[in-house]
N, C-alpha and C positions, 0 to 999 in steps of 0.2 A: 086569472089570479084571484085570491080571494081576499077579502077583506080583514085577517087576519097578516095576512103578509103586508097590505099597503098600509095601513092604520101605523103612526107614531105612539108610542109608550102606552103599548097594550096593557103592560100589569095596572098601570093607574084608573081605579073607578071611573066610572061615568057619571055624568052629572045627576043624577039621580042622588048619586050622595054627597049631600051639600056642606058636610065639614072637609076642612082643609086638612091636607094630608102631607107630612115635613118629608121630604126628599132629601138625602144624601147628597153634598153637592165636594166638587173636587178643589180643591184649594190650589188658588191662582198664585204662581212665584213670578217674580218678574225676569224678564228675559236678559240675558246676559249678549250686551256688543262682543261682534267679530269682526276680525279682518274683514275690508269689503262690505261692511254693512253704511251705510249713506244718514249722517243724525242732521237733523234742522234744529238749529242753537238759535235762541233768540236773545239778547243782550241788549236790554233797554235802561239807558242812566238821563239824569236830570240835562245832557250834554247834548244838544242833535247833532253836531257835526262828528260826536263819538259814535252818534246812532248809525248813523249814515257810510261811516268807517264800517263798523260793522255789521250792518246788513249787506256793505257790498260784496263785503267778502263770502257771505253765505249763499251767494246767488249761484254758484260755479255749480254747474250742468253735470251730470253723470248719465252714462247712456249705462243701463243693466238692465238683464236678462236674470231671473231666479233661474236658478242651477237645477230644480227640479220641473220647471216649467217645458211641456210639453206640443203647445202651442207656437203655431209660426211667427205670431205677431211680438215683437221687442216691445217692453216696456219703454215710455215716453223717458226723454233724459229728465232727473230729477235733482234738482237746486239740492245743497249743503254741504257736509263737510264729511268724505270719504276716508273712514277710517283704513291705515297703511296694513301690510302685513305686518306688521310686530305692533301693532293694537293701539296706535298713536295716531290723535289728528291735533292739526296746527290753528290756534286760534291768532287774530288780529290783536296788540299788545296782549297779551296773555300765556303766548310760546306753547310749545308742544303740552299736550296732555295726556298721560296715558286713560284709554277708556276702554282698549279691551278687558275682557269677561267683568265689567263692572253693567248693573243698570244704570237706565236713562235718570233713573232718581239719583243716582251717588253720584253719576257724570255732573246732574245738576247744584249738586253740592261740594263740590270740588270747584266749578266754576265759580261759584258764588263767591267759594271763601278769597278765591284769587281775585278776581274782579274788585271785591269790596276792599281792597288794597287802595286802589286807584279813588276807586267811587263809591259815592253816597248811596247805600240800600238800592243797588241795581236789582233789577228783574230780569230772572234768569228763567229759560224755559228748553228742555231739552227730550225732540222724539224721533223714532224713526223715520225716515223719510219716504225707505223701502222695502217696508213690510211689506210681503206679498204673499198670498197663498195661490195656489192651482187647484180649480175644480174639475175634473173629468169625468165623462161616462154619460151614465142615465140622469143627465140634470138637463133644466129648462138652458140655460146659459154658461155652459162651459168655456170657461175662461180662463186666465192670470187675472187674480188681480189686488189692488195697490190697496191695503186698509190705514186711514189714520188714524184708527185704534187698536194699539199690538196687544189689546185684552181682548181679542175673540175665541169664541168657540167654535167647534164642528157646526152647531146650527145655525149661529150669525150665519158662518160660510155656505152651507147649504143655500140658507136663505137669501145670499147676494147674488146664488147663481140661479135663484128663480125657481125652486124646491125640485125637487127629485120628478121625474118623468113617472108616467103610469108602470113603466117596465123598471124603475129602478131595484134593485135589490135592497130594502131598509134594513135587515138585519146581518150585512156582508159587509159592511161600508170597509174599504181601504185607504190606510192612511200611513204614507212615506215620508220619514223623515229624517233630514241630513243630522249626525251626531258623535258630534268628535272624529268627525272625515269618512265615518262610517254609515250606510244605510239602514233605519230602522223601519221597520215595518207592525202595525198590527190590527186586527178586525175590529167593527166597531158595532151592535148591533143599539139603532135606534127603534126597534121596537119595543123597548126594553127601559125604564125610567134609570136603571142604573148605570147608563152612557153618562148621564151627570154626576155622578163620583169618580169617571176613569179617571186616573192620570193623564191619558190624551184627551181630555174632553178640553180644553184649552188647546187652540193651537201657538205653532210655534214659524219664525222667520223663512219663508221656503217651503212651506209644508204644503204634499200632494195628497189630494183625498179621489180615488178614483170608484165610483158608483157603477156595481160590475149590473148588466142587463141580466133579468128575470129568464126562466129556461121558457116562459112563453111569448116571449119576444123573441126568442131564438127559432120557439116553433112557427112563429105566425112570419118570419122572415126566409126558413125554410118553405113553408107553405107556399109565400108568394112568388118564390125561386121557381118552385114547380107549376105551379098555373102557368107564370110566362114559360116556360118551357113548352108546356102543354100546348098551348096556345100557338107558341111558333112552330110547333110540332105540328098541330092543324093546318096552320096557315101551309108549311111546304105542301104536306099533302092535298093539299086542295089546288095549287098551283102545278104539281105534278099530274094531277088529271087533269088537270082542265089543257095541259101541254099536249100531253097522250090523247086527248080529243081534236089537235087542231091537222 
């Protein structure tokens, strides 16, 4: 494989030239709750026994799997408040809320304004609790896994999974993602500094990036097929003479 194929964001100079160089970068929207998605609400007021009310109620466990997650291992159950299928979760004195296709920021501001009914400049804090993405393929650590922060990109992800294997494919990258009940898919090349302007260059709740193997990992795993071949091939026949000698 050459050095061309494995190297990250070929068109960018080399250090040799010492001015900075402005990148195109893709503009982050914040993610819209769905049914099914798990938010950790924090609600602290000047009250502890109201604190204590509602942190207990935030504790309730959820056992989930992402939908695109290809791995045998279940994600660990994870504390908060599981948003219903018609886009509704129930807070402690505060009653239902709607928070489907709204963000975590308006969910936060909805709560606030409700709460501050009750109480004094409460502090409100409101995230995902399971965000997760799937890495597959040619990476060091192919996993699921849980991010506490739902502003990541393709690279964070690469890089939780322990960067890309010598065989990985950099300018193939595959990236699945659930949208509107339907599957989307599209190529992503990180050789290239304009992965940072895509529109996927931010990933999104569920999202699978799979890292297809280089055609010389194909060859060099071909190749070892045939040696042991070769080899067992040898070994019978040398056990067939030596039978026909006894």
């Amino acid at each position: 494989m050459t050095d061309k194929k494995i190297s990250y964001f070929r068109d960018i100079p080399d250090s040799t030239f010492l001015s900075a160089r402005m990148l195109k970068s893709a503009q982050y929207n914040e993610q819209s709750i769905q049914p099914g998605d798990i938010l950790q609400i924090s609600i602290l007021t000047l009250d502890p026994q109201i604190n204590n009310v509602l942190t207990a109620a935030n504790t309730a466990s959820y056992a989930v799997q992402p939908s695109n997650s290809a791995t045998p291992t279940a994600t660990p159950p994870l504390p908060g408040y599981m948003v219903d299928k018609t886009g509704f979760i129930e807070l402690p004195m505060v009653g239902k809320i709607q928070v489907g296709g709204k963000s975590s920021a308006v969910i936060k501001d909805i709560i606030y304004d409700k709460v501050s009914v009750f109480y004094n400049k409460p502090v409100v804090s409101v995230r995902f609790a399971n965000f997760s993405i799937t890495v597959l393929g040619e990476v060091t650590k192919p996993a699921t896994y849980i991010v506490p922060n739902e502003k990541i990109n393709i690279i964070d992800a690469i890089g939780m999974a322990g960067d890309l294997t010598i065989f990985g494919k950099r300018d193939n990258i595959l990236l699945v993602r659930d949208s509107l009940g339907q599957k989307q898919s599209v190529r992503l090349n990180l050789n290239s500094s304009e992965v940072f302007s895509s529109p996927y260059f931010y990933l999104r709740q569920g999202d699978l990036i799979y890292v297809e193997p280089a055609k010389s990992k194909i060859a060099s795993t071909d190749a070892s097929k045939n040696r042991n071949i070769t080899l067992i091939a040898s070994g019978l026949s040398l056990l067939v003479v030596l039978f026909s000698r006894l």
